[in-house]
Biopython code that builds the backbone (N, CA, C, O; Angstrom):
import numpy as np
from Bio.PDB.StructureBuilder import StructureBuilder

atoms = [
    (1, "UNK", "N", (-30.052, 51.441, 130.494)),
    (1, "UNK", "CA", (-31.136, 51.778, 131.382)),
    (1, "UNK", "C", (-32.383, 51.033, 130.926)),
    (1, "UNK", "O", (-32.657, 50.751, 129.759)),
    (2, "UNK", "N", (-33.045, 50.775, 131.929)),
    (2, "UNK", "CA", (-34.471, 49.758, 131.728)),
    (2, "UNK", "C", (-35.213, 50.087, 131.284)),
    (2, "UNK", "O", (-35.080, 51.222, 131.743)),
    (3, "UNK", "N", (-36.632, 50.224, 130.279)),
    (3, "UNK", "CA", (-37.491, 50.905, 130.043)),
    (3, "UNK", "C", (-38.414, 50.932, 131.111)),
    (3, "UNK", "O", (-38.912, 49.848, 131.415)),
    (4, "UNK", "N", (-38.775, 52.011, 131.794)),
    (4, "UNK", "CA", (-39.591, 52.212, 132.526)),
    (4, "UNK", "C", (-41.380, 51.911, 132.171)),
    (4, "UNK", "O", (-41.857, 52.058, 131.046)),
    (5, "UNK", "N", (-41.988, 51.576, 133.097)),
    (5, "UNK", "CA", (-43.504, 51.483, 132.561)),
    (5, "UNK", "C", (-44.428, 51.852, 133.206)),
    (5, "UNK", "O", (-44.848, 51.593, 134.334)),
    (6, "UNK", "N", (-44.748, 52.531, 132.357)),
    (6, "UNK", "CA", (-45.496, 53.571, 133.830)),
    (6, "UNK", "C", (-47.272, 52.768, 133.085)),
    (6, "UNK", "O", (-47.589, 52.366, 131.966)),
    (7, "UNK", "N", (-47.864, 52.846, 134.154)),
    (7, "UNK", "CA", (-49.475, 52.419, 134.472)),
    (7, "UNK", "C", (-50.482, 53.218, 133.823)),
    (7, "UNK", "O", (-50.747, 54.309, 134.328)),
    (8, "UNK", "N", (-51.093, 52.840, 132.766)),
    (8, "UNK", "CA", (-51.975, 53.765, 132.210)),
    (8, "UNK", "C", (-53.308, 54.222, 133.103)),
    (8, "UNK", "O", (-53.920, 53.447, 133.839)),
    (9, "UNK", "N", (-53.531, 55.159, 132.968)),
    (9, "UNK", "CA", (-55.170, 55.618, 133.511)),
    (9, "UNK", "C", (-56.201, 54.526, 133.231)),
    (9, "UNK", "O", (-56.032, 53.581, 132.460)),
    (10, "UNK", "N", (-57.259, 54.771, 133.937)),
    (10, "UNK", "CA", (-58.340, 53.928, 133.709)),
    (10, "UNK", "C", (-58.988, 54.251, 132.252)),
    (10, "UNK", "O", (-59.482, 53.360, 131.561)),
    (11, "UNK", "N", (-58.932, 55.683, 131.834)),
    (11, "UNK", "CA", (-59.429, 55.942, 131.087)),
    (11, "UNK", "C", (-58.460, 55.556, 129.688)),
    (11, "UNK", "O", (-58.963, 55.486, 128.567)),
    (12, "UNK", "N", (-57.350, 55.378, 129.891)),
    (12, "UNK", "CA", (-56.622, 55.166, 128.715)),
    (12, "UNK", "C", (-56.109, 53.447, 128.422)),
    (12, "UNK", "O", (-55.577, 52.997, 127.407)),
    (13, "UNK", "N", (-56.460, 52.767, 129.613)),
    (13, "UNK", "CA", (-56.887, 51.376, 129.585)),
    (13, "UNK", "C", (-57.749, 51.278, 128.976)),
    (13, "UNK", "O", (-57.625, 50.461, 128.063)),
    (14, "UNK", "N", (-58.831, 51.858, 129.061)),
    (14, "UNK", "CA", (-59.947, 50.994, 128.226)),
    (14, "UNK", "C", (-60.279, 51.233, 126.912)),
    (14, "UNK", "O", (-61.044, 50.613, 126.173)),
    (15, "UNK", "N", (-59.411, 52.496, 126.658)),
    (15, "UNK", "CA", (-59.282, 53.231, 125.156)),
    (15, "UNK", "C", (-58.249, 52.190, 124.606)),
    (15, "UNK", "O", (-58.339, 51.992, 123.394)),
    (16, "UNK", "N", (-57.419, 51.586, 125.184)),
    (16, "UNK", "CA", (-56.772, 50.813, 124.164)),
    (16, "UNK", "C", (-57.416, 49.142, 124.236)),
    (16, "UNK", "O", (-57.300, 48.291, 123.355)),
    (17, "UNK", "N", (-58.088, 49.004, 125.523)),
    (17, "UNK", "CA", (-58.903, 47.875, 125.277)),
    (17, "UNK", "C", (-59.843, 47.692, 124.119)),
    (17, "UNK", "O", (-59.730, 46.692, 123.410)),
    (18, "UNK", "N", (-60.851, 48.684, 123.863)),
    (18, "UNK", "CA", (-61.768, 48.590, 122.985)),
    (18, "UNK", "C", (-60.900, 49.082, 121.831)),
    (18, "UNK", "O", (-61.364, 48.543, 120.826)),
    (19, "UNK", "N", (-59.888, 49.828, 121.502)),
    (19, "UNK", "CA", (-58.816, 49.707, 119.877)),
    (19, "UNK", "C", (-58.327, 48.218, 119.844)),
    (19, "UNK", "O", (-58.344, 47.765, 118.699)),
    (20, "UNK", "N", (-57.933, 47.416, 120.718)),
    (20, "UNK", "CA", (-57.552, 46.110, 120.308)),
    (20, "UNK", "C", (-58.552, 45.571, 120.271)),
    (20, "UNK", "O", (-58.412, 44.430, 119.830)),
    (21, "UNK", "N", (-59.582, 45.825, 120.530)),
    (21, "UNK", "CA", (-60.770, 44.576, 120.171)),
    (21, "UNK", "C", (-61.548, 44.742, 118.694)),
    (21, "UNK", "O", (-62.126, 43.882, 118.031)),
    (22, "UNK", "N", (-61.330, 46.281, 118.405)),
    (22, "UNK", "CA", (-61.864, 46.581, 117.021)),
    (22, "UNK", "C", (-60.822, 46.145, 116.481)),
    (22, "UNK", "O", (-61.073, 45.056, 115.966)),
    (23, "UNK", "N", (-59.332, 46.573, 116.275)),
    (23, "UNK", "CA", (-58.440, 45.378, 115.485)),
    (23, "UNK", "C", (-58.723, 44.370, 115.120)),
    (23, "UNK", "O", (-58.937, 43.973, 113.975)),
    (24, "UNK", "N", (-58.770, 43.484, 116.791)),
    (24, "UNK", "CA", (-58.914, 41.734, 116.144)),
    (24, "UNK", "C", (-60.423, 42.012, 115.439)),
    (24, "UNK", "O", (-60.597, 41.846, 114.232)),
    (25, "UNK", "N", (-61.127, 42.307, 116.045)),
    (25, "UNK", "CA", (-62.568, 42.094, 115.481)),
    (25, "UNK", "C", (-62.380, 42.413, 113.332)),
    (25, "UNK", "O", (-62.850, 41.640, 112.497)),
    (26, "UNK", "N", (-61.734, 43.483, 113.062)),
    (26, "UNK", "CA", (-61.344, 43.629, 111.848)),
    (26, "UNK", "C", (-60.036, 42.476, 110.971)),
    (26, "UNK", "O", (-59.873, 41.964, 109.863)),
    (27, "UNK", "N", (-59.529, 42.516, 111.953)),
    (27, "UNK", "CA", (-58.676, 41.216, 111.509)),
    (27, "UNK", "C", (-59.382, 39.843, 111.156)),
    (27, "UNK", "O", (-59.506, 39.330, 110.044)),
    (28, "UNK", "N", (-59.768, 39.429, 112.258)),
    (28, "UNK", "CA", (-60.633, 38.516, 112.077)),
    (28, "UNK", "C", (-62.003, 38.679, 110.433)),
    (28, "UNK", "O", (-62.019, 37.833, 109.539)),
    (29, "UNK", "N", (-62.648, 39.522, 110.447)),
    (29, "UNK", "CA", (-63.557, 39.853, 109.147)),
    (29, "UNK", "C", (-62.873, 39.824, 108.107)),
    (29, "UNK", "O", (-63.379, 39.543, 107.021)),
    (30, "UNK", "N", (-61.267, 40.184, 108.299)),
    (30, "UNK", "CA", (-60.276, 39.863, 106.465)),
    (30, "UNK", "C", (-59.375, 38.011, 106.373)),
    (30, "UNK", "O", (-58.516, 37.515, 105.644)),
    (31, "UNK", "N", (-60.105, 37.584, 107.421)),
    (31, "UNK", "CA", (-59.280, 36.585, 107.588)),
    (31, "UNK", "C", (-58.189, 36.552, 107.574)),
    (31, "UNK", "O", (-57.669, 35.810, 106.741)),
    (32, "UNK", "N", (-57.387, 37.284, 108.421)),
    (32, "UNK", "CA", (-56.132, 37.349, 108.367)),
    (32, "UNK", "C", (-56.023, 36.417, 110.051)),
    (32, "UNK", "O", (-56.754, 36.361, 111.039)),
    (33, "UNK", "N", (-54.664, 35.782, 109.653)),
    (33, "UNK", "CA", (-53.774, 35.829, 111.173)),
    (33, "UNK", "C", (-53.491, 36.661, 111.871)),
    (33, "UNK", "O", (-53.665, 37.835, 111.545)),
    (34, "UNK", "N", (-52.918, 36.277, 113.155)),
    (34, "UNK", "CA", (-51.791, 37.574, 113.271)),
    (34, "UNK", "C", (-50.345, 37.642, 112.782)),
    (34, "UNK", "O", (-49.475, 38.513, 112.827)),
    (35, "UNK", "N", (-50.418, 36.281, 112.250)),
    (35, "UNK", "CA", (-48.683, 36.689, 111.551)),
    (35, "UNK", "C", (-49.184, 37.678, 110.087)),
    (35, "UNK", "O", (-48.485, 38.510, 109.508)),
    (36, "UNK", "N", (-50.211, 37.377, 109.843)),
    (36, "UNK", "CA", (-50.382, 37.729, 108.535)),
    (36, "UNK", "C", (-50.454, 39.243, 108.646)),
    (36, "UNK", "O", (-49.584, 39.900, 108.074)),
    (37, "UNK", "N", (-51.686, 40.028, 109.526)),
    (37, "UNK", "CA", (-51.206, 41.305, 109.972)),
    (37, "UNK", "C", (-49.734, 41.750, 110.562)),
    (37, "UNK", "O", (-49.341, 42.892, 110.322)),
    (38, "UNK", "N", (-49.184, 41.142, 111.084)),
    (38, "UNK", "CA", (-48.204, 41.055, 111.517)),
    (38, "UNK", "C", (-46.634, 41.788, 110.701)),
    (38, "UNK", "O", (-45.859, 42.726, 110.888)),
    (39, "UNK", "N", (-46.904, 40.239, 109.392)),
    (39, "UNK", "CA", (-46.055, 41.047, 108.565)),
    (39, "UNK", "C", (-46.598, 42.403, 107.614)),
    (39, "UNK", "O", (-45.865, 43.041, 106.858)),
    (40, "UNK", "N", (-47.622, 42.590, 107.781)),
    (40, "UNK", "CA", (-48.258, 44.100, 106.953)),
    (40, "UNK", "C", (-47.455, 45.174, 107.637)),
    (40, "UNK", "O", (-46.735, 46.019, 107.106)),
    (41, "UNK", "N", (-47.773, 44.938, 109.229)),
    (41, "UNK", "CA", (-47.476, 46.148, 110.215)),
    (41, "UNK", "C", (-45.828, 46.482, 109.995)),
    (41, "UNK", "O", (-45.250, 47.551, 109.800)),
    (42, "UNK", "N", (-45.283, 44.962, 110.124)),
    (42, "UNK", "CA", (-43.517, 44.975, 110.214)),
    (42, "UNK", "C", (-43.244, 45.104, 111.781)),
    (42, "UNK", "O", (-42.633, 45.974, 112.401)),
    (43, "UNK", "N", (-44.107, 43.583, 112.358)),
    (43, "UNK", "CA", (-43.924, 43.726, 113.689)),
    (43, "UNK", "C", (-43.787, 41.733, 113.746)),
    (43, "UNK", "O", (-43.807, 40.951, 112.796)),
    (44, "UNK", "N", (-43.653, 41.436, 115.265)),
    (44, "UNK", "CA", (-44.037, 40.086, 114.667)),
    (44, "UNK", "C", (-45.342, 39.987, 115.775)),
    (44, "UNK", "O", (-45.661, 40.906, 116.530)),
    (45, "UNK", "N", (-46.131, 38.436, 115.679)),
    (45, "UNK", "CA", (-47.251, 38.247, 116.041)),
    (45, "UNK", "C", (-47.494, 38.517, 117.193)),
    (45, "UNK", "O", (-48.624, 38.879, 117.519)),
    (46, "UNK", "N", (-46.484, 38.403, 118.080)),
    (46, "UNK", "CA", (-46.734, 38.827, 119.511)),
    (46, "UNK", "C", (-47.155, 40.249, 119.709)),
    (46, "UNK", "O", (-47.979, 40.649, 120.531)),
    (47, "UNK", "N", (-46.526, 40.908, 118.908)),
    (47, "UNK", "CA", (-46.848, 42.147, 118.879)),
    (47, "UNK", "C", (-48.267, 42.642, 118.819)),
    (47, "UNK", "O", (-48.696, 43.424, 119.667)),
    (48, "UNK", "N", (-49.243, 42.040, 117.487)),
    (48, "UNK", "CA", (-50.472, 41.847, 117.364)),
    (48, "UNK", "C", (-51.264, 41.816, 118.295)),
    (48, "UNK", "O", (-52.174, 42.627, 118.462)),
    (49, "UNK", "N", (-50.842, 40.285, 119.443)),
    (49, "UNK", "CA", (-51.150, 39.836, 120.300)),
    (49, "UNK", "C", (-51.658, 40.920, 121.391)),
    (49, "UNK", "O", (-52.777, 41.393, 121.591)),
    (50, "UNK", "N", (-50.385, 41.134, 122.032)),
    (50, "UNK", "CA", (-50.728, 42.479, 122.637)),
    (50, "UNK", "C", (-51.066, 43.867, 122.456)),
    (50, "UNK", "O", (-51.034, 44.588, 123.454)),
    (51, "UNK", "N", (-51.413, 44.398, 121.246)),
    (51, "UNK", "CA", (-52.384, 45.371, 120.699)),
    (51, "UNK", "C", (-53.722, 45.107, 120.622)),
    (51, "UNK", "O", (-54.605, 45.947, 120.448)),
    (52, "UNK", "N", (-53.918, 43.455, 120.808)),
    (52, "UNK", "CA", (-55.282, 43.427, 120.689)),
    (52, "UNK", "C", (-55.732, 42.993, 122.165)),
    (52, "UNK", "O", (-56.920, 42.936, 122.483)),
    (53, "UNK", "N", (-54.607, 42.671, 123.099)),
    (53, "UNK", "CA", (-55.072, 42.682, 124.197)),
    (53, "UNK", "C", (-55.503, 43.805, 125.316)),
    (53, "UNK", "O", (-56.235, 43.767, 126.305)),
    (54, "UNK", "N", (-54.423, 45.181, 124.476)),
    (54, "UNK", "CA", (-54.495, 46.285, 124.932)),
    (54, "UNK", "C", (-53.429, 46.524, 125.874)),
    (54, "UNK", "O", (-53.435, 47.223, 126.887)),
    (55, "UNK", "N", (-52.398, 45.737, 125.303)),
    (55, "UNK", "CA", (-51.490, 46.021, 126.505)),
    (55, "UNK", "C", (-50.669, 47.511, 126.208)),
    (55, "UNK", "O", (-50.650, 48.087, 125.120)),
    (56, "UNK", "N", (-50.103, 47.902, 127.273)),
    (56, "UNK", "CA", (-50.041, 49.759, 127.301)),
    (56, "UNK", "C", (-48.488, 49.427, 126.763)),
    (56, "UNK", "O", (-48.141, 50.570, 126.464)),
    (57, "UNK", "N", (-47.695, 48.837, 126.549)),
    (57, "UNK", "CA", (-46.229, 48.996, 126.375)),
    (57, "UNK", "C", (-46.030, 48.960, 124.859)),
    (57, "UNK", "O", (-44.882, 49.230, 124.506)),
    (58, "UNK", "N", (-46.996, 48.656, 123.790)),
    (58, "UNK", "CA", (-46.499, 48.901, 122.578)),
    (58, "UNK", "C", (-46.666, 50.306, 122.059)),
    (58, "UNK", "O", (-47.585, 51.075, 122.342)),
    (59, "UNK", "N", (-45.547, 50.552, 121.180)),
    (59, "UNK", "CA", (-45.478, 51.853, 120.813)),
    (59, "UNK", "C", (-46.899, 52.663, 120.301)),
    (59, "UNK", "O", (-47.729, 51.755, 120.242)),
    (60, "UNK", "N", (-47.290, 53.404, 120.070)),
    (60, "UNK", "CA", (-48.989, 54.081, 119.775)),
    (60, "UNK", "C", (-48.577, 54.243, 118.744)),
    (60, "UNK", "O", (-49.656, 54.574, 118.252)),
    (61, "UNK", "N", (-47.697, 54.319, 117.683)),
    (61, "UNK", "CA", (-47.385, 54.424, 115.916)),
    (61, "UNK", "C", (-47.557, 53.148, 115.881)),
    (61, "UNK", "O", (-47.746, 52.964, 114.678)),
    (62, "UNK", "N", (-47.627, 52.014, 116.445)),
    (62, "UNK", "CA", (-47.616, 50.817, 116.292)),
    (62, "UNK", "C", (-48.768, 50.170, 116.397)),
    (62, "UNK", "O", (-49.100, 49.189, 115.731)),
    (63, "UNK", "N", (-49.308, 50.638, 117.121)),
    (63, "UNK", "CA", (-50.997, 50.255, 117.439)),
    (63, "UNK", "C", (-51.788, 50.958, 116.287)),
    (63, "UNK", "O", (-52.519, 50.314, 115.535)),
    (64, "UNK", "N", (-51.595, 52.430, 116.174)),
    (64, "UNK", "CA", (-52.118, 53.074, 114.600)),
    (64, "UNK", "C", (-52.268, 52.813, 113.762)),
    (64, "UNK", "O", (-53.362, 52.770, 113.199)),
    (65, "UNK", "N", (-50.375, 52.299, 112.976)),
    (65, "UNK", "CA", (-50.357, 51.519, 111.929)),
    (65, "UNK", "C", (-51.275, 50.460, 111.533)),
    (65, "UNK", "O", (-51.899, 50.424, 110.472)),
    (66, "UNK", "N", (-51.314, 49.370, 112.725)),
    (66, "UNK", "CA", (-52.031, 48.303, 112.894)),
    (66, "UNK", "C", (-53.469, 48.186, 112.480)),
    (66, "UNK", "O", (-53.989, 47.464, 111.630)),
    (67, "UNK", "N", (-54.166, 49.407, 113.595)),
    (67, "UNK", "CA", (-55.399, 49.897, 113.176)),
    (67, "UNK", "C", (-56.301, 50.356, 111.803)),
    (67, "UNK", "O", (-57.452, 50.283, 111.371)),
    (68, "UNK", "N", (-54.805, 50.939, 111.383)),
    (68, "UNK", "CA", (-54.978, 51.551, 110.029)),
    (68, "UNK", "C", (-55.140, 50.511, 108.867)),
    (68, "UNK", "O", (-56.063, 50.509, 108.053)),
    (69, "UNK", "N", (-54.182, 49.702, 108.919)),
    (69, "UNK", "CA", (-53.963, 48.597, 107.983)),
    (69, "UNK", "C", (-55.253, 47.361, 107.821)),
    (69, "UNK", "O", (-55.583, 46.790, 106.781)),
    (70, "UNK", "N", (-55.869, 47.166, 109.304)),
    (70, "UNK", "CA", (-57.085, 46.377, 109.043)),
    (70, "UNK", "C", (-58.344, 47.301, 108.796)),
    (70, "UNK", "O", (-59.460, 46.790, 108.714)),
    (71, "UNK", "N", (-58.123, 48.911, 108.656)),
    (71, "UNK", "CA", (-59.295, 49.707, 108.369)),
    (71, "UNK", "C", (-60.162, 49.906, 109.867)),
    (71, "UNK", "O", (-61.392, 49.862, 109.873)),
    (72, "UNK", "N", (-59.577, 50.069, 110.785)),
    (72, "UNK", "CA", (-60.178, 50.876, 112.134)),
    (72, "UNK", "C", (-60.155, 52.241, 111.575)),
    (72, "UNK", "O", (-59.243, 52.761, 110.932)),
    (73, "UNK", "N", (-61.284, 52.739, 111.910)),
    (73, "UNK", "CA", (-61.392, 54.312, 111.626)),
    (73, "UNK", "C", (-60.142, 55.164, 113.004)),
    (73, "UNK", "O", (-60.299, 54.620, 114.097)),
    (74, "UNK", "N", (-59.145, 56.217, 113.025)),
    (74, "UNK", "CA", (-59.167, 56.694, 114.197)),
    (74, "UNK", "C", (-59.737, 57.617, 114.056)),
    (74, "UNK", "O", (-60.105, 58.118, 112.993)),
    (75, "UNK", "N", (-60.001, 58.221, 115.812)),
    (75, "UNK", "CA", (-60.808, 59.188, 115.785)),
    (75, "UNK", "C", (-61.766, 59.661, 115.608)),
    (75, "UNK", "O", (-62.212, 60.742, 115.991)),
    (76, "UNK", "N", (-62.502, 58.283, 114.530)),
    (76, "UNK", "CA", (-63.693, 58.409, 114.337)),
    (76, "UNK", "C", (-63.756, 59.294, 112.774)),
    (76, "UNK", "O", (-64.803, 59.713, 112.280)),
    (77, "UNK", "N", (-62.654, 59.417, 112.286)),
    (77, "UNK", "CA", (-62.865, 59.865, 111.289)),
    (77, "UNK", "C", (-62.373, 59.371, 109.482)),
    (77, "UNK", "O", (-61.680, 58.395, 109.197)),
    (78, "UNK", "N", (-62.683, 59.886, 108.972)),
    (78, "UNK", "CA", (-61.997, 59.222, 107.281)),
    (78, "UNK", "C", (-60.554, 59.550, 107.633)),
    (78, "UNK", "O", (-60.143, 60.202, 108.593)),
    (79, "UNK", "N", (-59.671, 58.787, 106.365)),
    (79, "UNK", "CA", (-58.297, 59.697, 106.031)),
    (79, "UNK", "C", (-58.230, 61.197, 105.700)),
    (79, "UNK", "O", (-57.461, 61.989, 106.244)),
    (80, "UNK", "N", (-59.187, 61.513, 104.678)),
    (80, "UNK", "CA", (-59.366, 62.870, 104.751)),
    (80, "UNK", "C", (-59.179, 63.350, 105.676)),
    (80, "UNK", "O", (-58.207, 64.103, 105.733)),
    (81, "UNK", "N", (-60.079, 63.136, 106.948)),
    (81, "UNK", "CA", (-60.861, 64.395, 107.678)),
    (81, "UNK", "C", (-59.069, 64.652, 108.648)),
    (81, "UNK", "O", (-58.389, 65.637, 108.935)),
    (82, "UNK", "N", (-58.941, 63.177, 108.852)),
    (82, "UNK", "CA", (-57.682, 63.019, 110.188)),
    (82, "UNK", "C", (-56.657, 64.105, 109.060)),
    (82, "UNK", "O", (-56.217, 65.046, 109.721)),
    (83, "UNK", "N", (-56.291, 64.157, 107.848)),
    (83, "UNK", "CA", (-55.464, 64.990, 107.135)),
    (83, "UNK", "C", (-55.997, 66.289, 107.545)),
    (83, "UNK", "O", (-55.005, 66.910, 107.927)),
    (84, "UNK", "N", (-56.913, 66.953, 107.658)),
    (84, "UNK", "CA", (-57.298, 67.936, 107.453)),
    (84, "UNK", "C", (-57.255, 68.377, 108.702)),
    (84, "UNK", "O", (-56.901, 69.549, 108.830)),
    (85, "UNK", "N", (-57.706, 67.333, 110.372)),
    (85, "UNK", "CA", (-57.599, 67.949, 111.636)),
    (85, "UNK", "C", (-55.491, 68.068, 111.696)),
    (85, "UNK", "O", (-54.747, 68.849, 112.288)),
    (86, "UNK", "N", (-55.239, 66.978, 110.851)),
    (86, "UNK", "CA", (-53.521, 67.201, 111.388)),
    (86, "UNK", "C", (-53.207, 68.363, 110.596)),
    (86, "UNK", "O", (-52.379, 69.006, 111.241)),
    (87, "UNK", "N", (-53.466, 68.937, 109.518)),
    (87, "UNK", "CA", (-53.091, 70.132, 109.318)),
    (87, "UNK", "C", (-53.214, 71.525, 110.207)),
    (87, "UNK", "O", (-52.438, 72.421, 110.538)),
    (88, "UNK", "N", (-54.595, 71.219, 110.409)),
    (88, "UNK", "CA", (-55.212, 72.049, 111.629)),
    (88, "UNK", "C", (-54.420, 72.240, 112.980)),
    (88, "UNK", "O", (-54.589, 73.219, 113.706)),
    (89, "UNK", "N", (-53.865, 71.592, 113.150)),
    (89, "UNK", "CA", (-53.343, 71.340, 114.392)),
    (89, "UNK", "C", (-52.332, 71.813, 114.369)),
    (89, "UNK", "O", (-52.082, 72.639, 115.247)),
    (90, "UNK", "N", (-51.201, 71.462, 113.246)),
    (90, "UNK", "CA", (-50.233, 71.875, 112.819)),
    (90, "UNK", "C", (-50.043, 73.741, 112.622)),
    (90, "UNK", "O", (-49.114, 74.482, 112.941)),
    (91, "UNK", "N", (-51.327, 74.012, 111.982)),
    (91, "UNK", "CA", (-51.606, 75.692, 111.939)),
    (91, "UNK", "C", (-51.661, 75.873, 113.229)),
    (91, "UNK", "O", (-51.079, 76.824, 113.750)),
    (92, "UNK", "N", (-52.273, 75.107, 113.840)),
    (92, "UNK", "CA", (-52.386, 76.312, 115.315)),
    (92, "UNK", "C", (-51.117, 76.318, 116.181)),
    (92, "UNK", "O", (-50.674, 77.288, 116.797)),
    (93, "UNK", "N", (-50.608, 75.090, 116.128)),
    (93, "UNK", "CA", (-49.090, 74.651, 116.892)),
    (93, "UNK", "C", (-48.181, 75.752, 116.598)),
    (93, "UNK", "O", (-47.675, 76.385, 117.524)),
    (94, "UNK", "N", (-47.929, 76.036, 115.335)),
    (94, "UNK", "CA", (-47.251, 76.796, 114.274)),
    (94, "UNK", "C", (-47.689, 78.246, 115.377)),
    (94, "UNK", "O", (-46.627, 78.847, 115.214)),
    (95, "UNK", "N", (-48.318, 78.961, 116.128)),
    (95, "UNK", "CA", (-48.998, 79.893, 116.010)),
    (95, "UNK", "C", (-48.568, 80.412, 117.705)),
    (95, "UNK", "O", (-48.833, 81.473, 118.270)),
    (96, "UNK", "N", (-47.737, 79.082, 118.256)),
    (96, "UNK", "CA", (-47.469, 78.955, 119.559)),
    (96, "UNK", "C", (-45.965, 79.744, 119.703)),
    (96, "UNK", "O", (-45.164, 79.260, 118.902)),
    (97, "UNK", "N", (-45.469, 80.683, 120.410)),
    (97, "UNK", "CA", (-44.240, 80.997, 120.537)),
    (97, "UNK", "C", (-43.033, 79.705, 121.224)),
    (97, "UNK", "O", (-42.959, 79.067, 122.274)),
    (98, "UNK", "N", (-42.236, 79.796, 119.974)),
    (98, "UNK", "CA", (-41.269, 78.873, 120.430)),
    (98, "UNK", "C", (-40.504, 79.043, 121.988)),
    (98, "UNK", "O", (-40.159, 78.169, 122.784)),
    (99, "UNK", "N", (-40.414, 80.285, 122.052)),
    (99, "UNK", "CA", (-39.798, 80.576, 123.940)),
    (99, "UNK", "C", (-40.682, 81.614, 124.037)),
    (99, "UNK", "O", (-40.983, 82.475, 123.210)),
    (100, "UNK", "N", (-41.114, 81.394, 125.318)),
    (100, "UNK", "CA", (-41.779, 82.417, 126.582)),
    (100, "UNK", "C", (-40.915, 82.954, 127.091)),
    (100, "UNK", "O", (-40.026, 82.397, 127.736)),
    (101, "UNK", "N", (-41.027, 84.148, 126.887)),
    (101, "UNK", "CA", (-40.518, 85.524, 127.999)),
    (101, "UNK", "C", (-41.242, 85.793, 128.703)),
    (101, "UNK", "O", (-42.451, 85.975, 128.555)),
    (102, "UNK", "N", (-40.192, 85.904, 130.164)),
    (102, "UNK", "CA", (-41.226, 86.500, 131.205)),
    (102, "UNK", "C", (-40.532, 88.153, 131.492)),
    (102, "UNK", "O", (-39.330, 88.362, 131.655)),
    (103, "UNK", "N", (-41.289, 88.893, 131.498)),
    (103, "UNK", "CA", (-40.400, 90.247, 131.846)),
    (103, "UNK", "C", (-40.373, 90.399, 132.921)),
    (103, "UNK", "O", (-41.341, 90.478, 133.677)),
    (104, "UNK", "N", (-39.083, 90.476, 133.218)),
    (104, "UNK", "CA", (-38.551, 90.933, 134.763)),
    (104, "UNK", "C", (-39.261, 92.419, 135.859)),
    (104, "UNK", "O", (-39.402, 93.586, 135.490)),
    (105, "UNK", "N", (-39.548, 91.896, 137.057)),
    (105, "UNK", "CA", (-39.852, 92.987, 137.686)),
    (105, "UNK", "C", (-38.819, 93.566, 138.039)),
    (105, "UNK", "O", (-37.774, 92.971, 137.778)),
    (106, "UNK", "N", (-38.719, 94.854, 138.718)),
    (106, "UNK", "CA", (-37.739, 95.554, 139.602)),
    (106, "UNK", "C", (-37.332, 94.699, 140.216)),
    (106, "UNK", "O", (-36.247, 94.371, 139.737)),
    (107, "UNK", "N", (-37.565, 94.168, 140.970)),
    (107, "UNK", "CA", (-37.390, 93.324, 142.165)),
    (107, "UNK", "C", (-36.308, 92.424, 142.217)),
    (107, "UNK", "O", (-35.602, 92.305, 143.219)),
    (108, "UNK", "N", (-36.093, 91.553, 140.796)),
    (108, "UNK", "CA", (-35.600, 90.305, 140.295)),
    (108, "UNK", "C", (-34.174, 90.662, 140.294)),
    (108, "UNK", "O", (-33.812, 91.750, 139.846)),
    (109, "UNK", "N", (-33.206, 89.661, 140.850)),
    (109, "UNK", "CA", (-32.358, 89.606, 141.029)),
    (109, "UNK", "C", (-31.600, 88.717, 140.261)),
    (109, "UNK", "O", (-31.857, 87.555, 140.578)),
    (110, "UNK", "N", (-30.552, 88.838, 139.147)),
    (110, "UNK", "CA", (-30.030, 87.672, 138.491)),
    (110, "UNK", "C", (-28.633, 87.446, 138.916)),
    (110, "UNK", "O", (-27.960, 86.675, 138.232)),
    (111, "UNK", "N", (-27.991, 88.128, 140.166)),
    (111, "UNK", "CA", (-27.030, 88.020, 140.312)),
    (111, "UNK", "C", (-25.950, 88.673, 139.697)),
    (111, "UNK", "O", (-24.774, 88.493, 140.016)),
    (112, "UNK", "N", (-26.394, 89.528, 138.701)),
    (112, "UNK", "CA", (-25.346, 90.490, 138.076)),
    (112, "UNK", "C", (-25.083, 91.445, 138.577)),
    (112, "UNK", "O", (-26.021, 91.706, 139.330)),
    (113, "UNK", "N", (-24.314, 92.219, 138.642)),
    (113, "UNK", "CA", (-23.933, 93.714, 139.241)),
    (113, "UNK", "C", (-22.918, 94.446, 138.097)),
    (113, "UNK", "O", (-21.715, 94.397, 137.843)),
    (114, "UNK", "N", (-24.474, 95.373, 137.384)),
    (114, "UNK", "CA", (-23.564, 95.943, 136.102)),
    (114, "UNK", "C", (-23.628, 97.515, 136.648)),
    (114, "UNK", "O", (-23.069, 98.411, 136.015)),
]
sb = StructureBuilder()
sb.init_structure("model")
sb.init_model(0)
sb.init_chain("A")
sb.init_seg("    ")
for serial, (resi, resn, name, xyz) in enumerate(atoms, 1):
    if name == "N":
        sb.init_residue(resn, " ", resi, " ")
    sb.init_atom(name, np.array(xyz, "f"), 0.0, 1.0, " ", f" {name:<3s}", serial, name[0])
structure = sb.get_structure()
């Protein structure tokens, strides 16, 4: 089966436009290539290519990594802080019931006849 590609939002176009431009823009300041980031990430240059073009089909662990490795902040935050919101997140996730019950009215019919 084909990989499907679905069309990003406007708003999530331009969120990965301006992450690939802080990339290259950071790439560029370590003098690196893109093969040279490239092999850091464990991708090859094309790959680069289109993370910094913003194209929507590379994986988002892939664009991260990337980000991470030339020192893009995400989120706007340190390593710390992003440790400390993913824990956070993790507590509250944790806090979510794995299955929803809905309780049956009178009414509801499941087709049984006990």
């Amino acid at each position: 089966m084909a990989k499907r590609e679905i069309a990003p939002t406007r708003g999530a176009a331009d969120a990965l436009s301006v992450l690939g431009a802080h990339i290259r823009l950071a790439r560029h300041d370590k003098n690196w290539s893109a093969a040279d980031l490239a092999a850091r990430v464990g991708v090859g240059p094309r790959t680069i290519t289109a993370i910094e073009r913003g194209a929507p089909g590379v994986a988002v662990g892939t664009v991260f990594s990337a980000a991470s490795v030339v020192g893009v902040p995400l989120f706007a935050a340190s390593n710390d802080e992003l440790a400390r919101l993913r824990r956070r997140g993790q507590e509250r996730v944790a806090l979510i019931p794995a299955r929803e019950y809905r309780p049956r009215s009178k009414g509801d019919d499941d087709g049984l006849d006990f």
